[in-house]
Biopython code that builds the backbone (N, CA, C, O; Angstrom):
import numpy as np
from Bio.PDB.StructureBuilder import StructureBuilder

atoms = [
    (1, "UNK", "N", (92.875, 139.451, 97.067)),
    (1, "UNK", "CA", (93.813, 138.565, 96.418)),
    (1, "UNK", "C", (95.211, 139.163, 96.399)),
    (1, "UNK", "O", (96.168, 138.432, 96.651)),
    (2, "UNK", "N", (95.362, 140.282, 96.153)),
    (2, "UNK", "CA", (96.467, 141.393, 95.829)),
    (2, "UNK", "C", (96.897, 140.974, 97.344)),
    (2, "UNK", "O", (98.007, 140.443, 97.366)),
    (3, "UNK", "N", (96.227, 141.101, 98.697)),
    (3, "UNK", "CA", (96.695, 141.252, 99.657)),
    (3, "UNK", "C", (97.926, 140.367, 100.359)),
    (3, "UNK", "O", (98.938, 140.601, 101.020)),
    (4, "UNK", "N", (97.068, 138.951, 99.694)),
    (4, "UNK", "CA", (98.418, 137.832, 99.977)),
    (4, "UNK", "C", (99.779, 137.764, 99.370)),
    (4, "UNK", "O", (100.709, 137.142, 99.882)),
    (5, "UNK", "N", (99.872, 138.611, 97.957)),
    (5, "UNK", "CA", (100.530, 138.735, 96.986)),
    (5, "UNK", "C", (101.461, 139.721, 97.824)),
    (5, "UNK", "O", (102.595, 139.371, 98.153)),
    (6, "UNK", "N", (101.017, 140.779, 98.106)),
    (6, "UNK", "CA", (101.652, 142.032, 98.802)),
    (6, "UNK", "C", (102.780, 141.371, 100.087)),
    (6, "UNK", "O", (104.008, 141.315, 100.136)),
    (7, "UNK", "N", (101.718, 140.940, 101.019)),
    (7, "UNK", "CA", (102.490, 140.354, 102.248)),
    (7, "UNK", "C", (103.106, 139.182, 102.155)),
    (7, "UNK", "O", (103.375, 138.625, 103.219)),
    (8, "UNK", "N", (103.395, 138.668, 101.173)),
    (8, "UNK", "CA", (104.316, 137.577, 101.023)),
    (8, "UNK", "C", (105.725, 138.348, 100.402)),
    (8, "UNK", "O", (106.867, 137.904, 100.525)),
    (9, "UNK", "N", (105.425, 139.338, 99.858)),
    (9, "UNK", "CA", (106.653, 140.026, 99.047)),
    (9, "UNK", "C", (107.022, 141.006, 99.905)),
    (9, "UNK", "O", (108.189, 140.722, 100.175)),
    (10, "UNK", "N", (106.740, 141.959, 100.478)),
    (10, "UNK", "CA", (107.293, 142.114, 102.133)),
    (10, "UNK", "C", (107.653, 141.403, 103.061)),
    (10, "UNK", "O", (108.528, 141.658, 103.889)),
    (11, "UNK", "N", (107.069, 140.569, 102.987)),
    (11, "UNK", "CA", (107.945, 139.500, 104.485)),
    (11, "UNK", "C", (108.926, 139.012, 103.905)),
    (11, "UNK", "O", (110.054, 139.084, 104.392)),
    (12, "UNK", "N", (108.642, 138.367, 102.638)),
    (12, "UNK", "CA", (110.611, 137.931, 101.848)),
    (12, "UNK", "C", (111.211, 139.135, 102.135)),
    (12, "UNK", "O", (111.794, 139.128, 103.219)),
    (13, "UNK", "N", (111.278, 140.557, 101.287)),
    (13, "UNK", "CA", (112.382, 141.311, 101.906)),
    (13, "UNK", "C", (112.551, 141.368, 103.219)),
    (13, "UNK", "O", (113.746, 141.303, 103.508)),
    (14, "UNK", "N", (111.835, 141.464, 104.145)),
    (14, "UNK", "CA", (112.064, 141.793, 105.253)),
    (14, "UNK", "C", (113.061, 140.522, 105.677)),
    (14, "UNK", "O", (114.260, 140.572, 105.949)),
    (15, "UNK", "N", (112.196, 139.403, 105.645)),
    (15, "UNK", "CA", (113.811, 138.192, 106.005)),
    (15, "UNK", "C", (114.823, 137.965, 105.088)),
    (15, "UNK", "O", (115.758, 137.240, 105.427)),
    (16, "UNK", "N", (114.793, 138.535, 103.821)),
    (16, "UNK", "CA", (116.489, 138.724, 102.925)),
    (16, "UNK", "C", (116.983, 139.790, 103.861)),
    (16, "UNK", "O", (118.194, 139.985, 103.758)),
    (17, "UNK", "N", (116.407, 140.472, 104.679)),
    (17, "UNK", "CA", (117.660, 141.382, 105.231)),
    (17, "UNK", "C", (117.997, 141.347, 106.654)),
    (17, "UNK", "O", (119.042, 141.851, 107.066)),
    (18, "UNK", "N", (117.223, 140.820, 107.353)),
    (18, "UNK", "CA", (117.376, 139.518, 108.615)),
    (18, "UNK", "C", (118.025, 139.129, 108.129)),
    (18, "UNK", "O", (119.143, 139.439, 108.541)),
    (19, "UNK", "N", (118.023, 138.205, 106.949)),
    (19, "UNK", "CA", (119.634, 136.975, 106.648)),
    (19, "UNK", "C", (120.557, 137.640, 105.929)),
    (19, "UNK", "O", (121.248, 136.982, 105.152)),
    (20, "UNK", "N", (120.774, 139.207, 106.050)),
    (20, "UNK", "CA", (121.997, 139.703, 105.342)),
    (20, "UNK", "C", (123.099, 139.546, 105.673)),
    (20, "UNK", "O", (123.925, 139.281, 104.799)),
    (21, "UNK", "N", (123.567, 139.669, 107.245)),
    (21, "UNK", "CA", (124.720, 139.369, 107.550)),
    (21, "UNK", "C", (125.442, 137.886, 107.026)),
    (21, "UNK", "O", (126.636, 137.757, 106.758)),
    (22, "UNK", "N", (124.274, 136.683, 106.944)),
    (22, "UNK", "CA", (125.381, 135.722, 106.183)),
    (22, "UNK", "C", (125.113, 135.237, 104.781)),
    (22, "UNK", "O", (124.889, 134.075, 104.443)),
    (23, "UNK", "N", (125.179, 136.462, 103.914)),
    (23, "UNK", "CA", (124.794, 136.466, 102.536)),
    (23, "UNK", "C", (126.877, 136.082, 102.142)),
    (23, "UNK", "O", (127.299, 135.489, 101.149)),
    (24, "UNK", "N", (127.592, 136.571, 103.110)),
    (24, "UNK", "CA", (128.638, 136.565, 102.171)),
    (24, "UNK", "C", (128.950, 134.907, 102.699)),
    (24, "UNK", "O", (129.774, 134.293, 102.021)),
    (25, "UNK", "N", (128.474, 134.361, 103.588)),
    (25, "UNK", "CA", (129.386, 132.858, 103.724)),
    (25, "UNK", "C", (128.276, 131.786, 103.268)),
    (25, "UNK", "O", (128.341, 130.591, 103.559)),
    (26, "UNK", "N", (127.290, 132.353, 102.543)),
    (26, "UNK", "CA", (126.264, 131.456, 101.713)),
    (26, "UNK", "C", (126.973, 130.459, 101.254)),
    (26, "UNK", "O", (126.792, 129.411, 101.874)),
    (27, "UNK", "N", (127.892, 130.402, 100.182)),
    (27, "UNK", "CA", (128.539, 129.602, 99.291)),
    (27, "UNK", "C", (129.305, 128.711, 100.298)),
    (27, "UNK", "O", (130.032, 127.770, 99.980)),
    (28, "UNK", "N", (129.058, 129.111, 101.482)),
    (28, "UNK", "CA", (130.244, 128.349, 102.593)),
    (28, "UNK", "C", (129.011, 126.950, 102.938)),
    (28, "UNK", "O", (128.952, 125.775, 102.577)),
    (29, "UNK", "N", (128.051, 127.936, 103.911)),
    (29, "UNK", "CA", (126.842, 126.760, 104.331)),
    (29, "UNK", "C", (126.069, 126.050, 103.593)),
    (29, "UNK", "O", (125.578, 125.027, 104.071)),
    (30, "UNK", "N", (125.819, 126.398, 102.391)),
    (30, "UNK", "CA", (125.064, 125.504, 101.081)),
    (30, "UNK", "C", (125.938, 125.491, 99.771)),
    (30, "UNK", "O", (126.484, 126.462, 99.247)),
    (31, "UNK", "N", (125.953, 124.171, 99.353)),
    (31, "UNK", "CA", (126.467, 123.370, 97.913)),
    (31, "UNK", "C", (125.569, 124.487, 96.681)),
    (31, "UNK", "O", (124.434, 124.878, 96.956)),
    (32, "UNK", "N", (126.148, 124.828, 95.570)),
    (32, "UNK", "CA", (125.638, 125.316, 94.642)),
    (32, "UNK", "C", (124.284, 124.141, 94.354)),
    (32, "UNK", "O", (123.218, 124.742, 94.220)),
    (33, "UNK", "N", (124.158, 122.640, 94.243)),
    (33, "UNK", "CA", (122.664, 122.062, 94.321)),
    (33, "UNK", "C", (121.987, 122.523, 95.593)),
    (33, "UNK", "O", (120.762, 122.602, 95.504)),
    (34, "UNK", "N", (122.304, 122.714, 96.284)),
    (34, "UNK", "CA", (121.088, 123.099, 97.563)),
    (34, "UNK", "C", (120.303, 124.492, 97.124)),
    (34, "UNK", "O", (119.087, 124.679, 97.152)),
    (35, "UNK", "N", (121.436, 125.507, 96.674)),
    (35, "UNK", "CA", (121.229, 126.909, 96.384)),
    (35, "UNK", "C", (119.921, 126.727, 94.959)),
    (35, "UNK", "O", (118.777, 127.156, 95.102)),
    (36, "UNK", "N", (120.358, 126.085, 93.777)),
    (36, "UNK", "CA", (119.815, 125.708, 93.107)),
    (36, "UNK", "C", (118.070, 125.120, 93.026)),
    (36, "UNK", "O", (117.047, 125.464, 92.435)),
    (37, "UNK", "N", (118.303, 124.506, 93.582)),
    (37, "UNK", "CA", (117.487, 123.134, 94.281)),
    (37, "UNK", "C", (115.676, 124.448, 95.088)),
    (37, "UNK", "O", (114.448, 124.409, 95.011)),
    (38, "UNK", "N", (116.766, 125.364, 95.748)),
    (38, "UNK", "CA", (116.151, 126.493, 96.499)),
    (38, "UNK", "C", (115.704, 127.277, 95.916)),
    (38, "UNK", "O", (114.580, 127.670, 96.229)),
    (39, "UNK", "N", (116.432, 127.875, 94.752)),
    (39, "UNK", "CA", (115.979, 128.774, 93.285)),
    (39, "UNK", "C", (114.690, 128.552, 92.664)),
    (39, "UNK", "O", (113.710, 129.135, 92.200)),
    (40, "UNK", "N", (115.333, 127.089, 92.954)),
    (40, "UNK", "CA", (113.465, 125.791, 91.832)),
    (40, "UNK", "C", (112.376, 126.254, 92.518)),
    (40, "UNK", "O", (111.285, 126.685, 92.145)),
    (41, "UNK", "N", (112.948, 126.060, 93.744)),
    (41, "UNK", "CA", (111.321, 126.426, 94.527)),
    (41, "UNK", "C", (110.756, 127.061, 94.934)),
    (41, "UNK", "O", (109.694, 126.770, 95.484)),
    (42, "UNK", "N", (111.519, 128.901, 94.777)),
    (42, "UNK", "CA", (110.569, 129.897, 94.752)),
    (42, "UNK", "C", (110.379, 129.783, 93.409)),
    (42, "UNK", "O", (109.609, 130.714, 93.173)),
    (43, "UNK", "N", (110.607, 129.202, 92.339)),
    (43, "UNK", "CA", (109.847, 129.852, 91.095)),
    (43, "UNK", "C", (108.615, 128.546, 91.148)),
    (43, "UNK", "O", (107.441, 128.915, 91.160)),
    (44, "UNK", "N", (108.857, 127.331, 91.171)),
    (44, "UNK", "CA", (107.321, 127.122, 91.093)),
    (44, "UNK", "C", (106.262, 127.563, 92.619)),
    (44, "UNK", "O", (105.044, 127.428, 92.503)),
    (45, "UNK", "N", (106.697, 127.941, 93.618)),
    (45, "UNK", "CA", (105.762, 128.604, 94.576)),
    (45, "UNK", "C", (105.458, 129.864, 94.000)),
    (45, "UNK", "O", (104.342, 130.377, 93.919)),
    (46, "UNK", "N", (106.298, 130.219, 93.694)),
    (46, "UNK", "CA", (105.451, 131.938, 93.161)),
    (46, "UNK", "C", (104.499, 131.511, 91.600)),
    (46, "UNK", "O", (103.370, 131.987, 91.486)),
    (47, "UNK", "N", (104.948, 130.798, 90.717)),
    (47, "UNK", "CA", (104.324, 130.001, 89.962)),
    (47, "UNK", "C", (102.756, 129.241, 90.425)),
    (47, "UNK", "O", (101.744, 129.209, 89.725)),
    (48, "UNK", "N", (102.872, 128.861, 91.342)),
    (48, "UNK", "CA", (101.333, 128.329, 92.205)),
    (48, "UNK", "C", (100.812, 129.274, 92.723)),
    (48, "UNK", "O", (99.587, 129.192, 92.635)),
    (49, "UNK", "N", (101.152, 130.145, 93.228)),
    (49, "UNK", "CA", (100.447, 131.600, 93.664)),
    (49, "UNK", "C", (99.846, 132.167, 92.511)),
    (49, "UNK", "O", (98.651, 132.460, 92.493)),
    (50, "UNK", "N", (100.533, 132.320, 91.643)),
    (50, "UNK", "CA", (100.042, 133.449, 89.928)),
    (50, "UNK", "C", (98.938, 132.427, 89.898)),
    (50, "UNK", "O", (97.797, 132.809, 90.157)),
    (51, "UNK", "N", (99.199, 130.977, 89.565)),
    (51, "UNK", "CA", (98.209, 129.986, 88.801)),
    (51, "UNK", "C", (96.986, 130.164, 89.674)),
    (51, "UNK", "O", (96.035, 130.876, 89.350)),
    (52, "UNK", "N", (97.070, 129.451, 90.839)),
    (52, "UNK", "CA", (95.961, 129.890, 91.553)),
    (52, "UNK", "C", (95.130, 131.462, 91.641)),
    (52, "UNK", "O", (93.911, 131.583, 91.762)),
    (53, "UNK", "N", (96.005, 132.460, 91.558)),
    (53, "UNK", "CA", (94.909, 133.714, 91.901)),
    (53, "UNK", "C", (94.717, 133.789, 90.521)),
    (53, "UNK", "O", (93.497, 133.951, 90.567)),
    (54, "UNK", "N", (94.962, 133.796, 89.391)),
    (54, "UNK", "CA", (94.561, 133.516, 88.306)),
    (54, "UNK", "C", (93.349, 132.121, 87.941)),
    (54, "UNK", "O", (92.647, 132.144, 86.930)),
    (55, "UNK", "N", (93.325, 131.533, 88.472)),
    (55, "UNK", "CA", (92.299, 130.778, 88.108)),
    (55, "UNK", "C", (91.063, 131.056, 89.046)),
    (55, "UNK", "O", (89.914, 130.613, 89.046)),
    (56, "UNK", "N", (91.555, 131.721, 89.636)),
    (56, "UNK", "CA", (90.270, 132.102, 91.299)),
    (56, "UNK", "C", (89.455, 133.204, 90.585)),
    (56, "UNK", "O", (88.299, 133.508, 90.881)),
    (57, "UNK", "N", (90.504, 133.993, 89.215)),
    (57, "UNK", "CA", (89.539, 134.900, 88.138)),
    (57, "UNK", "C", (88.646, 134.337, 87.620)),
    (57, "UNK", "O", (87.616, 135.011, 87.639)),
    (58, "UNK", "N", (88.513, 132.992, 86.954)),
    (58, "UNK", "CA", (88.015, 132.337, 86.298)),
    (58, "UNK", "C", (87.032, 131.310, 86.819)),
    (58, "UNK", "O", (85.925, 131.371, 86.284)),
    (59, "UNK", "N", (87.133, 130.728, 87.401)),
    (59, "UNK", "CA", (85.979, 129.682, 88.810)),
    (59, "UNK", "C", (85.990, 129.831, 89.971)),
    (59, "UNK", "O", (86.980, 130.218, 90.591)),
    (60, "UNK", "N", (84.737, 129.513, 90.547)),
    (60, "UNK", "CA", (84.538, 129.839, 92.012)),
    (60, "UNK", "C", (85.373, 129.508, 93.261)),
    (60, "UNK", "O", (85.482, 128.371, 92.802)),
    (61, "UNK", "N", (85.791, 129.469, 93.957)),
    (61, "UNK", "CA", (87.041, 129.342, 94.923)),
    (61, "UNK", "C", (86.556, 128.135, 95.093)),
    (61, "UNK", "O", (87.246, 127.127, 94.940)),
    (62, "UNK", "N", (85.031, 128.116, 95.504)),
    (62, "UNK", "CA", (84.865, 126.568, 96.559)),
    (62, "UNK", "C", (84.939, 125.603, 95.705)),
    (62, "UNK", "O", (84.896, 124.523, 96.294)),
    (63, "UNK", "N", (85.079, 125.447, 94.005)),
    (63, "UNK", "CA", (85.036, 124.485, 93.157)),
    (63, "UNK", "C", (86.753, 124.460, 92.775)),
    (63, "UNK", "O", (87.116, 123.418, 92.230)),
    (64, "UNK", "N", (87.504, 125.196, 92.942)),
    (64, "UNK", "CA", (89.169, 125.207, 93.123)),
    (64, "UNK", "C", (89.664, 124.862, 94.325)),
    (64, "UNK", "O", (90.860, 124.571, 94.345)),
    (65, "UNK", "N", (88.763, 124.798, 95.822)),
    (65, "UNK", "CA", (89.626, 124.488, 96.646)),
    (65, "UNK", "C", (89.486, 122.932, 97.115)),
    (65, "UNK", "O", (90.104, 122.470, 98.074)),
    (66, "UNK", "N", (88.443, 122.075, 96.172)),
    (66, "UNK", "CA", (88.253, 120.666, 96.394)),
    (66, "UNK", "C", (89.474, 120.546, 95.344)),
    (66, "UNK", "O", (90.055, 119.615, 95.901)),
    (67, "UNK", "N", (90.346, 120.863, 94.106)),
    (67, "UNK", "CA", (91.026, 120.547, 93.881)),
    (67, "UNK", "C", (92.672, 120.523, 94.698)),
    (67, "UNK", "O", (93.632, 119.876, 94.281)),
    (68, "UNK", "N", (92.664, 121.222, 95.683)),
    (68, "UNK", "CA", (93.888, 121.134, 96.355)),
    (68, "UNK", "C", (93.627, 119.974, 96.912)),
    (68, "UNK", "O", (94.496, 120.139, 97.768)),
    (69, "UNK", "N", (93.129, 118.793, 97.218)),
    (69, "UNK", "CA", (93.150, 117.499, 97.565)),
    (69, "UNK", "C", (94.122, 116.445, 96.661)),
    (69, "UNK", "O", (94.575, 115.344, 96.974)),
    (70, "UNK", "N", (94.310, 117.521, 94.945)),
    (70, "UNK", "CA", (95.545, 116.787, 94.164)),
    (70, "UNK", "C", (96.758, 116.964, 95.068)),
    (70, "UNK", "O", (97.657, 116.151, 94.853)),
    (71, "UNK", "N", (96.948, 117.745, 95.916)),
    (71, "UNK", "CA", (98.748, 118.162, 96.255)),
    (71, "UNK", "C", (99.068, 117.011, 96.664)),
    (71, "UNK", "O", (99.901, 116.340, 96.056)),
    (72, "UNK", "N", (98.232, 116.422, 98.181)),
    (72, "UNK", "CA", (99.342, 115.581, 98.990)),
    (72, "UNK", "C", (99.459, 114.339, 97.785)),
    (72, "UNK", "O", (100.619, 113.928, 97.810)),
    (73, "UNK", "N", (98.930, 113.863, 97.106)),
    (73, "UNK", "CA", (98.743, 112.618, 95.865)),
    (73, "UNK", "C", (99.557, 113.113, 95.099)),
    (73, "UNK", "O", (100.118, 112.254, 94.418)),
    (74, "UNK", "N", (99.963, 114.413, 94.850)),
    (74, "UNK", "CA", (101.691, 114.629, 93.780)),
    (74, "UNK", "C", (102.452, 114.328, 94.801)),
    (74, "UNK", "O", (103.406, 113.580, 94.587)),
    (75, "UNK", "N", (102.304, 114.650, 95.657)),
    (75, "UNK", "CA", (103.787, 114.469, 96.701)),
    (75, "UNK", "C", (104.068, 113.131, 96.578)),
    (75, "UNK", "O", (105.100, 112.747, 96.027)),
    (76, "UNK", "N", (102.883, 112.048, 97.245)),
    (76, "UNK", "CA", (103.124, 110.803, 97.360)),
    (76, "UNK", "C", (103.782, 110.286, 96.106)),
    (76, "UNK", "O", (104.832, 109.666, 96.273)),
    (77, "UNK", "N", (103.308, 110.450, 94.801)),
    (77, "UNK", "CA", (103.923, 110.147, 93.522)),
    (77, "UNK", "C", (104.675, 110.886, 93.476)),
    (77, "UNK", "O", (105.433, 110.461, 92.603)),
    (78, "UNK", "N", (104.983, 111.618, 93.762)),
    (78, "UNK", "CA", (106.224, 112.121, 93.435)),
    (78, "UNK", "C", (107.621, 111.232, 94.135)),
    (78, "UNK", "O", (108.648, 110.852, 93.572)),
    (79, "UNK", "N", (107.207, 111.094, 95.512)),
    (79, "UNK", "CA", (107.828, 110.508, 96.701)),
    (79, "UNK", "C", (108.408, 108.766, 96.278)),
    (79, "UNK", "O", (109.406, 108.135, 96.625)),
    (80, "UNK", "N", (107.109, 108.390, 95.285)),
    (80, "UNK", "CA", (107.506, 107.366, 94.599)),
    (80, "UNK", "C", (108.630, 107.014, 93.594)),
    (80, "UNK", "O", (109.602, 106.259, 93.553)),
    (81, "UNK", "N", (108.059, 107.872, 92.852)),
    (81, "UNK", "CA", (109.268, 108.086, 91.192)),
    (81, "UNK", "C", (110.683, 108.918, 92.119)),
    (81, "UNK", "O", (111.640, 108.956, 91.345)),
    (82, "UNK", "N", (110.959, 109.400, 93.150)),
    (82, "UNK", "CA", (112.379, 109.737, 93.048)),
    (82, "UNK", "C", (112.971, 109.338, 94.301)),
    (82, "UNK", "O", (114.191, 109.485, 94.387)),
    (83, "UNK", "N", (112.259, 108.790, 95.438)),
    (83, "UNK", "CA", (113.029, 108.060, 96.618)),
    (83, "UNK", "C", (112.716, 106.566, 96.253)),
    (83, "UNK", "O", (111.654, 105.964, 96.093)),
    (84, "UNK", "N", (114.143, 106.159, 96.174)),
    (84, "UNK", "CA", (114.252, 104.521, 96.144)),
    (84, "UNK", "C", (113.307, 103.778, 96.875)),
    (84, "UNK", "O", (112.549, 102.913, 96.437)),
    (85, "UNK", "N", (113.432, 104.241, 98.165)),
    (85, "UNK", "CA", (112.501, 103.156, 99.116)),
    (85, "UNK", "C", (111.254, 103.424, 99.112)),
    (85, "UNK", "O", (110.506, 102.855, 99.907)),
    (86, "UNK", "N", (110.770, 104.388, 98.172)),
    (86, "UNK", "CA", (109.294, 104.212, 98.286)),
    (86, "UNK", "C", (108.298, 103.205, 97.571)),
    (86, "UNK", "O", (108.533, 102.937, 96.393)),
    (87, "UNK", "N", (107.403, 102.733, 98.082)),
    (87, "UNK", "CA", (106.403, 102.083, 97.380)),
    (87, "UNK", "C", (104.911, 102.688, 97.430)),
    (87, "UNK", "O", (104.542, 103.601, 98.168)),
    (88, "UNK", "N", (104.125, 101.981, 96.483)),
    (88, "UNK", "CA", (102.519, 102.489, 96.807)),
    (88, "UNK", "C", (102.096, 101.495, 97.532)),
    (88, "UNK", "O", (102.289, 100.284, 97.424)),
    (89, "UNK", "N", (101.345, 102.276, 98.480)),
    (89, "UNK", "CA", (100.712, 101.230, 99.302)),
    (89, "UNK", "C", (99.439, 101.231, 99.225)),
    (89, "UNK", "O", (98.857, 102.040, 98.503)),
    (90, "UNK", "N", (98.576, 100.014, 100.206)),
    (90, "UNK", "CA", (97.025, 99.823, 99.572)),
    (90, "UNK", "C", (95.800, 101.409, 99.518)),
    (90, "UNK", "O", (94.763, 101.781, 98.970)),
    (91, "UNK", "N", (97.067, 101.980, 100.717)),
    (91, "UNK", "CA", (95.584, 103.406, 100.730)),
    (91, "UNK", "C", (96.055, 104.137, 99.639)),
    (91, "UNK", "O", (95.078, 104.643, 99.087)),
    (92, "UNK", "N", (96.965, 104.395, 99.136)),
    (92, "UNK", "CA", (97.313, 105.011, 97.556)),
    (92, "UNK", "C", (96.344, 104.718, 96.363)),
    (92, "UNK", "O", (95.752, 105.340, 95.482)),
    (93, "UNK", "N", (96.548, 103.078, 96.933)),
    (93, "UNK", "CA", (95.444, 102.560, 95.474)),
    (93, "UNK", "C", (94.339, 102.612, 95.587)),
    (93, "UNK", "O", (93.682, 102.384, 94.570)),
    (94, "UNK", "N", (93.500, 102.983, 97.052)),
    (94, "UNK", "CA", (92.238, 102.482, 97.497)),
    (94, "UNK", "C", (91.809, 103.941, 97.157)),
    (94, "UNK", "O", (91.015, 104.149, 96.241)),
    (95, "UNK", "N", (92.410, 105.080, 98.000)),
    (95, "UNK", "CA", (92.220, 106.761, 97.953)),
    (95, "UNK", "C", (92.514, 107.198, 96.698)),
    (95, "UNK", "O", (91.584, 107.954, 96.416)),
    (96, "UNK", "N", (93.208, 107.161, 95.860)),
    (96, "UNK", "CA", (93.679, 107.823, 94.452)),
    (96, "UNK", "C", (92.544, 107.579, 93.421)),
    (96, "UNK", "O", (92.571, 108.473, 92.576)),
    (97, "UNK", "N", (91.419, 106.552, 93.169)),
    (97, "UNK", "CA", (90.100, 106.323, 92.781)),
    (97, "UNK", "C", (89.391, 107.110, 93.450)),
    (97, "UNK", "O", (89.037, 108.052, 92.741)),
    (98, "UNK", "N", (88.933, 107.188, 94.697)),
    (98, "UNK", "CA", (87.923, 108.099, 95.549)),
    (98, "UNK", "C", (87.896, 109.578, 95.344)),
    (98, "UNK", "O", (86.919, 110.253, 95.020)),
    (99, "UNK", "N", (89.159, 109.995, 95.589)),
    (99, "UNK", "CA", (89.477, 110.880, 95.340)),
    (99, "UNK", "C", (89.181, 111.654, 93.790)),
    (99, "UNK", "O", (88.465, 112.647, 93.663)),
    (100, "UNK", "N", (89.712, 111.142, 92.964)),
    (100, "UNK", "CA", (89.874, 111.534, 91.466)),
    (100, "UNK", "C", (88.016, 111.321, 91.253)),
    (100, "UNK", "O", (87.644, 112.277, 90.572)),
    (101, "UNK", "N", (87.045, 110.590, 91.537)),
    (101, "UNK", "CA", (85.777, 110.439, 91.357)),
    (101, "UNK", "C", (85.168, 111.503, 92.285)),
    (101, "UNK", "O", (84.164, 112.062, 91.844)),
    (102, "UNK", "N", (85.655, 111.909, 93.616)),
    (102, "UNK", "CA", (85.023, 113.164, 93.905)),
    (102, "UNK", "C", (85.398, 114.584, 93.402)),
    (102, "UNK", "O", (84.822, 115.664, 93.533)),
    (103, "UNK", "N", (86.598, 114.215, 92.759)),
    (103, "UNK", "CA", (86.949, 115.773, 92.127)),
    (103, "UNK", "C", (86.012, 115.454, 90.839)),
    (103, "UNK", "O", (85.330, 116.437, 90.549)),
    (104, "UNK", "N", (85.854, 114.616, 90.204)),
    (104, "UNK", "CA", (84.923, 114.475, 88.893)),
    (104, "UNK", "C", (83.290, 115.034, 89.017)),
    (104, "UNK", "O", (82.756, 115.691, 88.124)),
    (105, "UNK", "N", (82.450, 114.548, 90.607)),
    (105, "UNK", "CA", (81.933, 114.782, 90.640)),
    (105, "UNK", "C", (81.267, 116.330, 91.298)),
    (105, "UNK", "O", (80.074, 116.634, 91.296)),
    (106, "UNK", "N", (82.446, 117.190, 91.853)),
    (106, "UNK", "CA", (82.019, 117.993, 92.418)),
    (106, "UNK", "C", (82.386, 119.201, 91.012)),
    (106, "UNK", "O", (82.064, 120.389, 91.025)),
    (107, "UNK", "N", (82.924, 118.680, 90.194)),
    (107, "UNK", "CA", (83.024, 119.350, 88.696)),
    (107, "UNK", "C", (81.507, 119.670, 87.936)),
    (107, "UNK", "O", (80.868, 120.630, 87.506)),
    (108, "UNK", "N", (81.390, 118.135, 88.086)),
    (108, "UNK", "CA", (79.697, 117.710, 87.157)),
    (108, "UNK", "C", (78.925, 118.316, 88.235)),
    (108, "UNK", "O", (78.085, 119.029, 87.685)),
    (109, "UNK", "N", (78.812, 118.375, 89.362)),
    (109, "UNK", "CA", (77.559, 119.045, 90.255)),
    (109, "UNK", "C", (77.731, 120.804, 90.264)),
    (109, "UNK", "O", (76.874, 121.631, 90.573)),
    (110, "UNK", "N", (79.041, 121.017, 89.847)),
    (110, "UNK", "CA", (79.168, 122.727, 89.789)),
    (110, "UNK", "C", (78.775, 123.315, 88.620)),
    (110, "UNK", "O", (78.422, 124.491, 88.533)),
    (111, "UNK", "N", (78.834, 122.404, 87.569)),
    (111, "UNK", "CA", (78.500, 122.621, 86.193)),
    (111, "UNK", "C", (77.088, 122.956, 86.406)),
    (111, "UNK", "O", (76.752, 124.134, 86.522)),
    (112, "UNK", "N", (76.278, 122.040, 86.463)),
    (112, "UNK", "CA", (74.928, 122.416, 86.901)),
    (112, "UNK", "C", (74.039, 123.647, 87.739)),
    (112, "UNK", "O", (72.932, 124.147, 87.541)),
    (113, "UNK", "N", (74.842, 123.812, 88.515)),
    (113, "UNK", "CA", (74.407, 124.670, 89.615)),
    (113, "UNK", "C", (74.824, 126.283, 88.641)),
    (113, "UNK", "O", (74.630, 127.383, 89.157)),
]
sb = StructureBuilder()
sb.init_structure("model")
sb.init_model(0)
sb.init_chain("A")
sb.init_seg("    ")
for serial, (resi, resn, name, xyz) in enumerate(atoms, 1):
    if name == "N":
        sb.init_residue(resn, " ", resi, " ")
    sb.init_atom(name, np.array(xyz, "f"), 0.0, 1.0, " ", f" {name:<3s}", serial, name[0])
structure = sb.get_structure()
C-alpha cells in the first residue's frame, strides 16, 4: 500500500523539477482560477488516496473495489449540476437503479460470507 503512496510522491518531485524552468512565468500561462482550480485537485486526489488505503485497513479490497463503479455516476451528476447543457439521459435513469442495487447486494452477500 505504502508502495503506491511512495511512487506517486517521487514522481511529483521528480516532474516539479522537470517543470522548474517555467515556475517563474506560471502566473503568465495560468489565471490565479486555473492555479486554484489545480490546488483543489491535488488535495481531494491525495484525499482519495488516504480514504481509500485507509478503508482497504478496514474491508476487503474486492468488496471496496465494486464500489468504484460510484465514480463515473459522480462525474455524470456532477456533469449535470454544473454544465448548462447537460441533461440525464434514459441510461442514467435506467443504470443509476442497477447499479446502486448491485452495490447493495454485493454488501448483503459480503456480510454473510
Amino acid at each position: 500500500k505504502s508502495g503506491s503512496g511512495f511512487a506517486l510522491f517521487f514522481g511529483g518531485i521528480i516532474l516539479t523539477f522537470i517543470g522548474a524552468p517555467a515556475w517563474g512565468q506560471i502566473t503568465e500561462m495560468f489565471d490565479l482560477l486555473t492555479i486554484s482550480i489545480t490546488l483543489w485537485l491535488v488535495v481531494v486526489s491525495a484525499a482519495g488516496f488516504a480514504i481509500w488505503n485507509h478503508l482497504s485497513t478496514l474491508y476487503p479490497v474486492s468488496l471496496l473495489a465494486s464500489y468504484r463503479f460510484i465514480i463515473p455516476l459522480c462525474g455524470v451528476l456532477l456533469s449535470i449540476l454544473f454544465l448548462p447543457n447537460e441533461t440525464p439521459g434514459w441510461g442514467l435513469l435506467i443504470g443509476t437503479p442497477f447499479l446502486l442495487f448491485s452495490l447493495y447486494l454485493a454488501q448483503r452477500f459480503s456480510r454473510k460470507n
